[in-house]
C-alpha positions as CSV (number, residue, x, y, z in Angstrom):
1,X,228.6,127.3,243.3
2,X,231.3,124.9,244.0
3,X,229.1,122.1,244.1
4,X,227.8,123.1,240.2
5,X,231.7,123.4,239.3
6,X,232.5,119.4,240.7
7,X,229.4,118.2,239.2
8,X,230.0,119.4,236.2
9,X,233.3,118.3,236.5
10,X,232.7,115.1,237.1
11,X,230.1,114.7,234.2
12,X,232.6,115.9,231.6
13,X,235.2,114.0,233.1
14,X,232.9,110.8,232.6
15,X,231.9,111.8,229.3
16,X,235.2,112.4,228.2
17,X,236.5,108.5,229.4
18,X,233.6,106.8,227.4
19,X,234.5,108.6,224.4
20,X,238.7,108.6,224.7
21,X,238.5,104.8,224.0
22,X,235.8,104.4,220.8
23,X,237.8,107.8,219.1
24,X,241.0,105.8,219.9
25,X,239.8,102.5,217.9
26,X,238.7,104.7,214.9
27,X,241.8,106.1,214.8
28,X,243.5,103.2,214.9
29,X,241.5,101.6,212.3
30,X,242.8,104.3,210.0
31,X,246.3,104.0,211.3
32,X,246.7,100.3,210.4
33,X,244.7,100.1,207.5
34,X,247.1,99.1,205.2
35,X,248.8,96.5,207.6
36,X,245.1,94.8,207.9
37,X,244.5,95.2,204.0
38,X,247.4,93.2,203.7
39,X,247.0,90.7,206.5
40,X,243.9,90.0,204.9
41,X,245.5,89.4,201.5
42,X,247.8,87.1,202.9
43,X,244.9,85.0,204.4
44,X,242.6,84.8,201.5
45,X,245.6,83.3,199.6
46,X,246.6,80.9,202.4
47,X,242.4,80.3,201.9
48,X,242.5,79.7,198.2
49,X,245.6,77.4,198.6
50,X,243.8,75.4,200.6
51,X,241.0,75.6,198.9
52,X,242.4,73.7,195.9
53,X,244.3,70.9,198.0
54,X,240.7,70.2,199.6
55,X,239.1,70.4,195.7
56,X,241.7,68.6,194.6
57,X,240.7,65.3,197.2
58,X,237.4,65.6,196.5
59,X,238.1,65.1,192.6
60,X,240.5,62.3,193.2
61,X,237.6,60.9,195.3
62,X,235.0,61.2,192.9
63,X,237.4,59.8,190.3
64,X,238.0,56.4,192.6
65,X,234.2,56.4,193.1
66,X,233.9,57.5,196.5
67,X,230.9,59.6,198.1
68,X,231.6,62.9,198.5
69,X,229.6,64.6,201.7
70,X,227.5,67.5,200.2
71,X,228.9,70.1,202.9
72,X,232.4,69.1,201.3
73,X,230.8,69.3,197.6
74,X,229.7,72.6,197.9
């Protein structure tokens, strides 16, 4: 009978460390939601910013006639 009682201890206690840490990151993710909305925020503008210094290159180049690579075009 003892035997039964460690085994089964030792499966819930193995079942209950593979699920501590996935529950754990799902909670987090809802904890820190907001802070990651915003994080992101801040990187799509720091994106967009350097978004129109590289579009702005690429029309001076065109405008001084040089080739433009189409990786950089698009």
């Amino acid at each position: 009978m003892q035997c039964l009682v460690a085994l089964a201890t030792g499966i819930v206690s193995k079942l209950g460390e593979s699920l501590v840490t996935p529950i754990a990151n799902q909670i987090g993710y809802l904890v820190y939601y907001n802070k990651n909305i915003k994080i992101l925020k801040n990187e799509l503008k720091t994106l967009e910013g350097r978004k129109q210094g590289v579009e702005g290159v690429v029309d001076e180049g065109k405008r001084n006639g040089r080739q433009i690579v189409s990786d950089v075009e698009d």
